[in-house]
C-alpha positions in Angstrom: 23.0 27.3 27.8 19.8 29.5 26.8 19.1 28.3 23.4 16.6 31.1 21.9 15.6 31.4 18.1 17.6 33.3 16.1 15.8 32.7 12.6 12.3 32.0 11.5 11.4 30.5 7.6 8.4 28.7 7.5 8.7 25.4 9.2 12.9 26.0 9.5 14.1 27.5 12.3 17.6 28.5 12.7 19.4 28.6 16.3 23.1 30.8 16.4 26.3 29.4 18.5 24.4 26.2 20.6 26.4 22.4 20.4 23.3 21.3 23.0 21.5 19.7 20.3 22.4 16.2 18.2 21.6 15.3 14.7 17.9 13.9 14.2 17.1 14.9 17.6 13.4 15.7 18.5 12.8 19.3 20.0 10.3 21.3 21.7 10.2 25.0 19.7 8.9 28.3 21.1 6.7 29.2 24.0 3.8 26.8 22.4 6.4 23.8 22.4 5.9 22.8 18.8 7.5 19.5 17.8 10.6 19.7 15.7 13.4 17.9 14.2 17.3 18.8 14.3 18.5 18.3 10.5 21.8 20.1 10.4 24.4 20.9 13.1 27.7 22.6 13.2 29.9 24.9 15.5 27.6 28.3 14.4 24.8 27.1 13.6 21.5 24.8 14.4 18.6 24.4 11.7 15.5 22.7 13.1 12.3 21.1 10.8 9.2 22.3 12.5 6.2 19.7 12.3 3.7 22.2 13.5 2.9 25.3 12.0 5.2 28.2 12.7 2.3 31.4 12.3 2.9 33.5 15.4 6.5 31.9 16.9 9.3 34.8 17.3 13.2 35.1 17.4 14.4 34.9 20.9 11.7 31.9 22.1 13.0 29.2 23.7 14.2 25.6 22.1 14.3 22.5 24.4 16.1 19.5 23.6 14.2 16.0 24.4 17.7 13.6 23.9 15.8 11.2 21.8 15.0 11.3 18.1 11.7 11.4 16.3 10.1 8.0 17.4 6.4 6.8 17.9 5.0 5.2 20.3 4.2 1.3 19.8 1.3 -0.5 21.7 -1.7 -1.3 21.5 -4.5 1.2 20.7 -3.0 2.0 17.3 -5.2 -0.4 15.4 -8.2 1.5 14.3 -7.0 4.9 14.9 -6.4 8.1 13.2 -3.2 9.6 13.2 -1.6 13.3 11.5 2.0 12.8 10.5 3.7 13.0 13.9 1.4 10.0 15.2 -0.9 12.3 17.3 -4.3 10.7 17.3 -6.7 13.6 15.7 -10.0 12.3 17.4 -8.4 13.0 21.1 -7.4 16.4 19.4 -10.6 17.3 18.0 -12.2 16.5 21.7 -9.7 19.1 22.9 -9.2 21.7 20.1 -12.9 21.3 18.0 -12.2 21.1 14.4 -9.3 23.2 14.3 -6.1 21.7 15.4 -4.2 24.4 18.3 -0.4 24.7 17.8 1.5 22.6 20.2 -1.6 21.0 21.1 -0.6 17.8 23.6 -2.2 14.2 23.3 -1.0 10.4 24.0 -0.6 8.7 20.9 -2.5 5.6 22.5 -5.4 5.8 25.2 -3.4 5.4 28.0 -6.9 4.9 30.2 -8.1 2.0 28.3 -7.6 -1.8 30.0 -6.4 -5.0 27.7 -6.6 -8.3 29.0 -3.5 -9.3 29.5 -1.9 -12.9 29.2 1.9 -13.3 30.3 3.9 -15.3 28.1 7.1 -15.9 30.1 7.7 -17.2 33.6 10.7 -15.7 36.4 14.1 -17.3 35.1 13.2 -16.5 31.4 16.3 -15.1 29.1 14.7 -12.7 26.5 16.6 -11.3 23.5 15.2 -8.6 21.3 12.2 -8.8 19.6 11.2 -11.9 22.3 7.2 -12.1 23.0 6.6 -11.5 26.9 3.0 -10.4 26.9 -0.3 -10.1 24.6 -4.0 -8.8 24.6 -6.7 -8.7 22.4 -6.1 -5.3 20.7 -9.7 -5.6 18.1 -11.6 -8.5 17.8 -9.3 -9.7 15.0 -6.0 -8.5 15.7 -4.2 -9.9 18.5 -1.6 -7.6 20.3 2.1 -9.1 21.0 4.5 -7.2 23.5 8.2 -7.5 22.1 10.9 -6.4 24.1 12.6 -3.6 22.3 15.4 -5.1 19.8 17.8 -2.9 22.0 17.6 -5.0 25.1 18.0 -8.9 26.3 17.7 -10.1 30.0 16.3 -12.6 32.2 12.6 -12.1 33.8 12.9 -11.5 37.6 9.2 -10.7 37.9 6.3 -11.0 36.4 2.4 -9.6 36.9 -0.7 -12.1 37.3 -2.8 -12.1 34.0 -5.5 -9.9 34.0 -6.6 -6.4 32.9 -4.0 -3.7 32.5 -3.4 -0.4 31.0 -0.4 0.3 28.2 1.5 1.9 30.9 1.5 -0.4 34.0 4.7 -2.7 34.5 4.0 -6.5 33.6 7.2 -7.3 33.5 10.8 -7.1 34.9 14.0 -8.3 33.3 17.6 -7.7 34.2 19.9 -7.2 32.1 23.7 -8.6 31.6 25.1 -5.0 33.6 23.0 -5.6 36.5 20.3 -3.1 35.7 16.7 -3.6 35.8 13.9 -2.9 33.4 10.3 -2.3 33.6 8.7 -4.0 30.7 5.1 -2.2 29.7 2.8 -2.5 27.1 4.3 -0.4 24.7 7.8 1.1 24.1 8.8 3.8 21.7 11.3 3.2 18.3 13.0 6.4 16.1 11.0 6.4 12.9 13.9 7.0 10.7 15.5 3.5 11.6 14.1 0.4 10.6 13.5 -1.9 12.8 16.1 -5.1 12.9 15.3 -8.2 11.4 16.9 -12.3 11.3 16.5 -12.3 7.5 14.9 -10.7 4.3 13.2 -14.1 3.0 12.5 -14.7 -0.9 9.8 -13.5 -2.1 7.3 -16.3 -2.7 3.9 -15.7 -2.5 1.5 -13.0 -3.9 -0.7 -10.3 -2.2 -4.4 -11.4 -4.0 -6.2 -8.6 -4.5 -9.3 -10.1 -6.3 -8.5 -7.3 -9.0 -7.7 -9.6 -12.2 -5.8 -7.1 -14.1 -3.1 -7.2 -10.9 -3.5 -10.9 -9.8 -3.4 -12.3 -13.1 -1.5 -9.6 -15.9 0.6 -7.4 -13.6 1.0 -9.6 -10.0 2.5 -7.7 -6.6 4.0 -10.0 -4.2 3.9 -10.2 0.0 6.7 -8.5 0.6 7.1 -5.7 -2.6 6.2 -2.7 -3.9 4.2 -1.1 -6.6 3.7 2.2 -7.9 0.5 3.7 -9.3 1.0 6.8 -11.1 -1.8 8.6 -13.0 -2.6 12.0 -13.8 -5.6 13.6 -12.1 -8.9 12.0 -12.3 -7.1 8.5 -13.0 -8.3 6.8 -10.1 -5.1 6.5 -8.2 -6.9 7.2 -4.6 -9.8 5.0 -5.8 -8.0 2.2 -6.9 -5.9 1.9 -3.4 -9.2 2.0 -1.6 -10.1 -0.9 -3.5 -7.2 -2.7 -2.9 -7.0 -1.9 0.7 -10.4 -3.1 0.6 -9.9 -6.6 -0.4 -6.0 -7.6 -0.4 -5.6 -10.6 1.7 -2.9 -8.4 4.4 -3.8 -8.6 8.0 -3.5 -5.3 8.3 -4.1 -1.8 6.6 -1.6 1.1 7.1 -3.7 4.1 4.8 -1.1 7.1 4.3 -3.2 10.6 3.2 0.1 12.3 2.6 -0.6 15.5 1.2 -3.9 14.4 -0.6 -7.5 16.4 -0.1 -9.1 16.4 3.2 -12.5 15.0 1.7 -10.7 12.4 0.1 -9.5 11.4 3.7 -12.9 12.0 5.2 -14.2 9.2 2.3 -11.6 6.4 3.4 -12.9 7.0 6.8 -16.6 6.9 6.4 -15.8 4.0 3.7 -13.9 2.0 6.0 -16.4 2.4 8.9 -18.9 1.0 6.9 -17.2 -2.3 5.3 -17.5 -5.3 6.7 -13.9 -7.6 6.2 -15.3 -10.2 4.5 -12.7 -12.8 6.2 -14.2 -11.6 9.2 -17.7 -9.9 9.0 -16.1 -7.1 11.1 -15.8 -3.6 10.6 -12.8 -2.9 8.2 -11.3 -0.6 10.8 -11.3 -3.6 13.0 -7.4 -3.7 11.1 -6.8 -0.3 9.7 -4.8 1.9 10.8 -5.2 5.6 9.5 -2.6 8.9 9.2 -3.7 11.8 7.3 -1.9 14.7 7.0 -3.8 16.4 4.0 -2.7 19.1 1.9 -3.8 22.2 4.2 -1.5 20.6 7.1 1.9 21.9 7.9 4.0 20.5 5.1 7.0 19.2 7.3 5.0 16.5 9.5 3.8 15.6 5.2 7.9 14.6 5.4 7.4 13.0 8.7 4.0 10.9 7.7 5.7 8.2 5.6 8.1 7.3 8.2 5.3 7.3 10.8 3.3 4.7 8.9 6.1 2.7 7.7 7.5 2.1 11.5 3.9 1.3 12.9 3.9 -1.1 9.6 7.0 -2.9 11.0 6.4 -3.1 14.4 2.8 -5.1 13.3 5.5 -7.3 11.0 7.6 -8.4 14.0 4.1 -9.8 15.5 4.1 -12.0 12.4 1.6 -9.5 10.8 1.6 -9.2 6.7 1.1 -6.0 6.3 0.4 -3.4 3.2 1.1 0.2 3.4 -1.7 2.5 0.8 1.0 6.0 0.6 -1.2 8.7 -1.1 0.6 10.6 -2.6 4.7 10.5 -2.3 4.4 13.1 -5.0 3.2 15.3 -2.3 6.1 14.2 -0.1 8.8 14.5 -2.7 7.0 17.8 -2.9 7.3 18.5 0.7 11.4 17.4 0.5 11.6 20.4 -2.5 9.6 23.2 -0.6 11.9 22.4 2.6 15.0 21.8 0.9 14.6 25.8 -1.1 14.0 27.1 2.2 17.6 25.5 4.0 18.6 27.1 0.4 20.1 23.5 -1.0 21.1 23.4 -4.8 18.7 22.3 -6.2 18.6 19.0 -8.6 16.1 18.6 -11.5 13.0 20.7 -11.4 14.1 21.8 -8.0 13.9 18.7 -6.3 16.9 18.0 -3.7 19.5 15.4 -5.2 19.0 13.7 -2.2 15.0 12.1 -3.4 16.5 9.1 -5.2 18.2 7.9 -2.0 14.9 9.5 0.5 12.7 7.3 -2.4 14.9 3.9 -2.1 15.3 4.5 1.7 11.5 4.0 2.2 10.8 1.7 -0.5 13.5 -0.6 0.7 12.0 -1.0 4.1 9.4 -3.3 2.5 10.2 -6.8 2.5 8.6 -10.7 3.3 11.3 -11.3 6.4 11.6 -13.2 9.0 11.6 -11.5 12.7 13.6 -11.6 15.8 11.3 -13.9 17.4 11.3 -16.4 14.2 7.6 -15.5 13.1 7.3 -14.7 9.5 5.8 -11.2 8.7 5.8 -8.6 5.7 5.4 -5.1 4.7 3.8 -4.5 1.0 4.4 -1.0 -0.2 2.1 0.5 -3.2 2.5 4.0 -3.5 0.5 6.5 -5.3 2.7 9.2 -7.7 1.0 12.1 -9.4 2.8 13.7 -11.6 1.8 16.9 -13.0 0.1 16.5 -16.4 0.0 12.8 -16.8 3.9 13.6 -17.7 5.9 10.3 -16.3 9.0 11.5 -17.5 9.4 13.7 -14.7 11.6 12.9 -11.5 9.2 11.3 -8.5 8.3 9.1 -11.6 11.4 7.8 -13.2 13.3 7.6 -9.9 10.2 5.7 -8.1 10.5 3.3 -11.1 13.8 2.7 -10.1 13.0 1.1 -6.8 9.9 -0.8 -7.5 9.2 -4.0 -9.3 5.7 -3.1 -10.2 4.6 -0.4 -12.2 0.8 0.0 -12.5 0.7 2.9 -15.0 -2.8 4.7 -14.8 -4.2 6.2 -18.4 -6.5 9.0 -18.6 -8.1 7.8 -21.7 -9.8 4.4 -20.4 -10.4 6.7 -17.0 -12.3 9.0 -19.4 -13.8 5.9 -20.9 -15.2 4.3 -17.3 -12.4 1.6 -18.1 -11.4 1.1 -14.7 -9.2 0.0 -12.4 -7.5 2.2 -15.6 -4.5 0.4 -15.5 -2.7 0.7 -18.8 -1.8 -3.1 -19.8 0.8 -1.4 -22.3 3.1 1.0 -20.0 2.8 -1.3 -17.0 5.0 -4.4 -15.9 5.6 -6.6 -12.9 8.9 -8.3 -12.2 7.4 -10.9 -9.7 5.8 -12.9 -12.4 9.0 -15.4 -12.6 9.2 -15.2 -8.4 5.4 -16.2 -7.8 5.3 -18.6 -10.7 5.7 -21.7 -8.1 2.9 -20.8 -5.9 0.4 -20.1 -9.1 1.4 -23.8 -10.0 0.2 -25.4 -6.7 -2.2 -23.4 -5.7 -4.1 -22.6 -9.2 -2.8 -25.1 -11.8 0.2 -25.2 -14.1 -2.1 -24.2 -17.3 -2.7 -21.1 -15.1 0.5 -18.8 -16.1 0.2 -20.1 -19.9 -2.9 -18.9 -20.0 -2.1 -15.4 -19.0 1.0 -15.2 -21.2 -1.5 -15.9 -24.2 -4.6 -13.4 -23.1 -1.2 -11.0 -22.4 -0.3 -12.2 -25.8 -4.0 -11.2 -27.8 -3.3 -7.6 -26.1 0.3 -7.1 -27.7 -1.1 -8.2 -30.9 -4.2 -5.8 -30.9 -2.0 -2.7 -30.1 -0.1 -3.5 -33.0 -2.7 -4.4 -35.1 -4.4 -0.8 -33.7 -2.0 1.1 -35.8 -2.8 -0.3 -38.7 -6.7 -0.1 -37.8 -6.2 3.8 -37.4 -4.3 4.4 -40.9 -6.6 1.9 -43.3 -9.5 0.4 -41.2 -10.2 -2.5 -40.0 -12.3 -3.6 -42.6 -8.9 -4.8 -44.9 -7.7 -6.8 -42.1 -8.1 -10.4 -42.9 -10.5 -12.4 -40.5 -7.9 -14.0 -38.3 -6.7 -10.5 -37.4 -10.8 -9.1 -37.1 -10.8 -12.3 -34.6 -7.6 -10.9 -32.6 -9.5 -7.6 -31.9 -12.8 -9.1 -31.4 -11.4 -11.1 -29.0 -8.8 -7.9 -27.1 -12.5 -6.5 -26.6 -13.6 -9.7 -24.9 -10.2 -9.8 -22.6 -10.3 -5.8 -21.8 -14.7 -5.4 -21.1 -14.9 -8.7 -19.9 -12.2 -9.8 -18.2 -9.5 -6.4 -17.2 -12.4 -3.8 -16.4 -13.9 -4.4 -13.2 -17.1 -3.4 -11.6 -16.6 -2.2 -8.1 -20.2 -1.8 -7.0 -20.7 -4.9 -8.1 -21.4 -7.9 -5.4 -19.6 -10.3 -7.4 -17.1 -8.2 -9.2 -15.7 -6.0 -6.9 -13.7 -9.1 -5.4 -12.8 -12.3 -7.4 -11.0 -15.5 -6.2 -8.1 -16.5 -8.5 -10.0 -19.8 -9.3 -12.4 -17.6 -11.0 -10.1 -15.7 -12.8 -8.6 -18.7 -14.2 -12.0 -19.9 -15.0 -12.5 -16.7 -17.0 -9.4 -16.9 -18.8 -10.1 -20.6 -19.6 -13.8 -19.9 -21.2 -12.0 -16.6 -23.2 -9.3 -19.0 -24.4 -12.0 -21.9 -25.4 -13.5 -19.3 -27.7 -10.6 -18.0 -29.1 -9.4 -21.4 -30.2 -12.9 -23.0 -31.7 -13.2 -19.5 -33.6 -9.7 -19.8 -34.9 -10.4 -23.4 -36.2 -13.5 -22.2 -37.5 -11.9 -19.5 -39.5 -9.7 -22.3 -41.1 -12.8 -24.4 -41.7 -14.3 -21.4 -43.8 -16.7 -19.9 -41.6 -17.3 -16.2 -42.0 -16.5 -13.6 -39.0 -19.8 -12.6 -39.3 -21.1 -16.1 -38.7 -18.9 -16.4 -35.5 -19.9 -12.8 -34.0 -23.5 -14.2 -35.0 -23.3 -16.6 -32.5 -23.0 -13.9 -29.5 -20.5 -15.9 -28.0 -18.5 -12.3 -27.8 -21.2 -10.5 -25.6 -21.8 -13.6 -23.7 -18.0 -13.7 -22.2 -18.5 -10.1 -21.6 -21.3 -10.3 -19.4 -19.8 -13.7 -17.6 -18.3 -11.6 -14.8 -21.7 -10.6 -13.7 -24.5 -13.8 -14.8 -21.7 -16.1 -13.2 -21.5 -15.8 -9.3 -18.2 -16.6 -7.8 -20.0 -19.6 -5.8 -21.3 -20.8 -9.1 -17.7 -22.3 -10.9 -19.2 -25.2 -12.6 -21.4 -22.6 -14.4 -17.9 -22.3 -16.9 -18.6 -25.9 -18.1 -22.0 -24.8 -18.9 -20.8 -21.9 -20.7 -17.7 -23.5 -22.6 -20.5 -26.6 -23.4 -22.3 -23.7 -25.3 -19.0 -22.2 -26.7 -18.6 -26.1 -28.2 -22.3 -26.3 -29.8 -22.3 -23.4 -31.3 -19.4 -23.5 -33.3 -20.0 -27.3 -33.9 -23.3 -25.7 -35.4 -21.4 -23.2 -37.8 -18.6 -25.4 -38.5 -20.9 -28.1 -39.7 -22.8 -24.9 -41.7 -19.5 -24.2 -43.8 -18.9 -28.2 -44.2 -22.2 -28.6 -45.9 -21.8 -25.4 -47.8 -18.6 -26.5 -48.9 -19.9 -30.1 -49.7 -17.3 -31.9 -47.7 
C-alpha cells in the first residue's frame, strides 16, 4: 500500500486508511526520511512523532515502515561520545552538515571504521543464555567493553574468530540456537529504548553513591542504585551542582542528559569535562562519559526521545557490571515536551495542561534505576538524579509534586543562599532522603558507628536554629539566653563551615567521608566544651573571644584532606582554650 501524508502539525504527522504500521514502530517520513515514531493506530487513522524537524515536509510524501521500534545501537564507541536525543553522534554530523544539523541527515551511531582488540571469551561447544559475556575490548583506557548476547537469544557457540583486532561489525562469533538457526554474533546489537532491559534481581539497596559533597554524603545521602531530584528556580545552581556531582561521584560511568537546557550550558559540560582529569584515574573525565544533548532550539520530540536514549545506554553499561549515574537536565523540559506534543494529538489535558499520563511517563523512567543483579550474575547499578525547574521557584506545581512521588531524595534548591553564594544551595529544611535507615550498615563499617549520631545532632543544631530564627526575627537575638546565642553561633559554624562548599577549591571541591566525619567531630567538640562552659558561668562573649567559631570555619580550607591528624591538633586547642576560660569563671567565682 502507498502510505503518503495526509496531515502535518509540527512534529505529528497524521496518515488516513493504512494498517501497515504497528504501535511504537520506528518510521522513515517524507522525501528527506526523517525519523519518526508510530504512537497511535486504528482502522482510519495513523499519528506518527517526528524526531526531526518537520519545516518544509508536505501532505502526500511518502512514510516507510522499518518493522522495529525505536532502539539504539549498543557497542562500543559510545563511551566518550556525543549524542542528540535519537543517539546520532553530533561530531560525525557536524563533519557532514557544518554547524547546522541537515534534516534527515544519516550517521552510524558508533564508528563503525574503528578496530578494538578483541579477546574471545567462550570456546566451540559453549551454551550461552541472554545477557552471557562472549567477547571484550578495551573501549577507553578505563572502561573495558563486554559483548552480551542480546537477552532475546541463548545457543551453543559453533564458531568462534581468533583474538585480535576487529571492527563493531565483523562476526566474532556463531551460536545456534535451540530451532536450528544460526546467528552471527558482533560487537554490538541494537535494544528498543522504551523497554528496559531484563534483569535476575533488583538487589537491596546497600551502599551509597559518595559524592565528596558533605551536605549529600552526610545530611541528605543518595544510594547506588536511587534517585534524587534537584529542583530550583533559575539561577539556583541545578546545572552546576550535577556538574559537580558528575565530577566526583564514585560511578564508573557518566551518562550527562542536556534535555531541553541552553546550548552554552552543554558546550560548558563539554569543554569542562575535556579538561578534568578523573582523579581515580588521572584520565580525561570523558575517558567514562557519555554525553546527549538535545538543547532547547532542537526539535522538541527527540527532547521526549533523549531520556529513554540515555537511560538504555545507562543499562546496557549496568549488565557489564558497570555502576552507573545518569545527570537528566532538565525533565521539566521533557514533561514540557509530553505537554506541547500531547496539545497537538489534541489530548484532554490534566493540570496546567500537562497530559494525565506524566505521573506514570515520570515513575516509568525513574523506576528503571535500581542496584540489581544481571543476567550474567555481575552486580551493576543505574543512579538517577534529575534536575526539575519549575517556573518561579513554585514546587507546588505538577513535574514537582509528582517527581516527589517517585524519588527518595529530594534536594530542594533555595534561591536565597544561591543569592547569598551559599552553595551547593541545597536547602537543609525542605530537603529529605529516605536512604538514611538503608545505608546506615555500611556508614557503621566503613566510617564508625559515632558517625550517623553525629549527623543526627549537627541535623539536630539546624532544626533548633530555624526555630529559634523565628523568634530572632520578632524580638532579636539579643533576649535569647546564652545556651540558645550558642545554638546559632554554632548553625553558622555547621552551615559556613561545614554545608557550604568551595568548588574551586583544591581541597574542598571533593572530600573523603573520613574527613567529613572528622569535621563533624571537631564542630561537635566545640559545641560540648562551650555548653559546659556556659554551665560553669562563662560569658558568650568570652567563648566567641576565643575564635574557636572562625577557626572551625576556615578548617575546610587550612586542613588538607591528607592532613587528618591535624583534627587532634585542632580539638587539643578546642580543649585549652576553654580549660583557659573555664578556669577564668572558677577563679572569678572563687570556687
Amino acid at each position: 500500500m502507498d502510505n503518503k501524508i495526509y496531515s502535518i502539525n509540527g512534529p505529528v504527522v497524521k496518515l488516513k486508511n493504512t494498517r501497515d504500521f504497528s504501535m511504537l514502530e520506528m518510521v522513515f517520513v517524507g522525501n528527506k526520511k526523517l525519523i519518526g515514531e508510530v504512537i497511535s493506530a486504528d482502522s482510519s487513522e495513523t499519528t506518527i512523532q517526528v524526531y526531526e524537524s518537520t519545516s518544509g515536509l508536505r501532505p502526500g510524501e511518502p512514510v516507510v515502515g522499518t518493522g522495529a521500534p525505536m532502539s539504539v545501537t549498543l557497542g562500543p564507541g559510545i563511551i566518550s561520545n556525543i549524542f542528540d536525543g535519537i543517539q546520532r553522534p553530533l561530531r560525525d554530523i557536524k563533519e557532514i552538515s557544518g554547524r547546522y544539523i541537515d534534516d534527515g541527515i544519516e550517521a552510524n551511531p558508533i564508528d563503525v571504521q574503528k578496530q578494538y582488540d578483541v579477546t574471545l571469551k567462550v570456546k566451540v561447544g559453549d551454551e550461552l543464555t541472554g545477557g552471557s559475556i562472549y567477547a571484550s575490548c578495551p573501549e577507553t583506557p578505563i572502561i573495558t567493553h563486554y559483548c552480551m548476547l542480546s537477552p532475546l537469544l541463548e545457543g551453543k557457540v559453533t564458531w568462534t574468530a581468533p583474538d585480535g583486532k576487529y571492527k563493531v561489525n565483523d562476526t566474532v562469533c556463531k551460536i545456534e540456537d535451540s530451532r536450528g538457526e544460526t546467528h552471527e554474533l558482533t560487537l554490538c546489537q541494537k535494544w528498543p529504548i522504551r523497554t528496559p532491559r531484563p534483569v535476575v534481581e533488583r538487589m537491596p539497596i546497600s551502599m551509597p553513591l559518595i559524592t565528596g559533597q558533605r551536605i549529600i554524603d552526610t545530611v541528605l545521602p543518595i544510594a547506588k542504585g536511587g534517585t534524587a531530584a534537584i529542583p530550583g528556580g533559575f539561577g539556583t545552581g541545578k546545572t552546576m551542582t550535577q556538574h559537580q556531582l558528575a565530577k566526583w561521584c564514585d560511578a564508573d560511568i557518566i551518562v550527562y542528559i542536556g534535555c531541553g537546557e541552553r546550548g552554552n550550558e552543554m558546550t560548558q559540560v563539554l569543554e569542562e569535562f575535556s579538561q578534568l582529569i578523573d582523579p581515580k584515574t588521572q584520565r580525561p573525565l570523558t575517558d567514562r562519559t557519555v554525553l546527549i544533548a538535545n538543547t532547547s532550539n532542537m526539535p522538541v520530540a527527540a527532547r521526549e526521545a533523549s531520556i529513554y536514549t540515555g537511560i538504555t545506554l545507562a543499562e546496557y553499561y549496568r549488565d557489564m557490571g558497570y555502576h552507573i549515574a545518569i545527570m537528566a537536565d532538565s525533565t521539566s523540559r521533557w514533561a514540557e515536551a509530553l505537554r506541547e506534543i500531547s496539545g497537538r494529538l489534541e489530548e484532554m489535558p490534566a493540570e496546567e495542561g500537562f497530559p494525565a499520563y506524566l505521573p506514570s511517563r515520570l515513575s516509568e523512567f525513574y523506576e528503571r534505576a535500581g542496584y540489581m543483579k544481571t543476567l550474567n550474575g555481575k552486580e551493576g547499578s543505574v543512579s538517577i538524579i534529575g534536575a526539575v525547574s519549575p517556573q518561579g521557584a513554585d514546587f507546588s506545581e505538577p513535574v514537582t509534586q509528582n517527581t516527589k512521588r517517585f524519588v527518595r531524595c529530594f534536594w530542594a534548591l533555595d534561591k536565597s543562599l544561591a543569592y547569598a553564594r551559599h552553595y551547593p544551595a541545597i536547602s537543609w529544611t525542605a530537603s529529605y532522603s529516605e536512604y538514611v535507615g538503608d545505608l546506615s550498615d555500611y556508614y557503621n563499617r566503613n566510617a564508625g558507628e559515632d558517625f550517623l549520631p553525629m549527623r543526627q545532632e549537627i541535623s539536630n543544631i539546624l532544626i533548633e536554629e530555624n526555630k529559634l530564627m523565628e523568634i530572632v526575627k520578632l524580638i532579636g537575638s539579643d533576649v535569647l539566653p546564652d545556651s540558645q546565642k550558642l545554638v546559632i553561633d554554632m548553625a553558622r559554624v555547621v552551615r559556613v563551615g561545614f554545608l557550604q562548599q568551595n568548588a574551586f577549591h583544591k581541597d574542598d571541591t571533593f572530600v573523603p567521608l573520613s574527613k567529613q566525619k572528622d569535621m563533624m567531630d571537631a564542630i561537635l567538640t566545640l559545641y560540648k566544651r562551650a555548653d559546659d562552659a556556659l554551665n560553669k558561668g562563662v560569658t558568650m562573649s568570652e567563648i566567641r573571644d576565643t575564635g574557636m567559631f572562625e577557626r572551625l570555619i576556615k578548617m575546610k580550607y587550612e586542613i588538607p584532606n591528607d592532613k587528618p591528624e591535624m583534627f587532634n591538633t585542632l580539638k587539643g586547642d578546642i580543649n585549652a582554650a576553654f580549660d583557659e576560660i573555664c578556669k577564668k569563671a572558677a577563679e572569678r567565682s572563687g570556687v
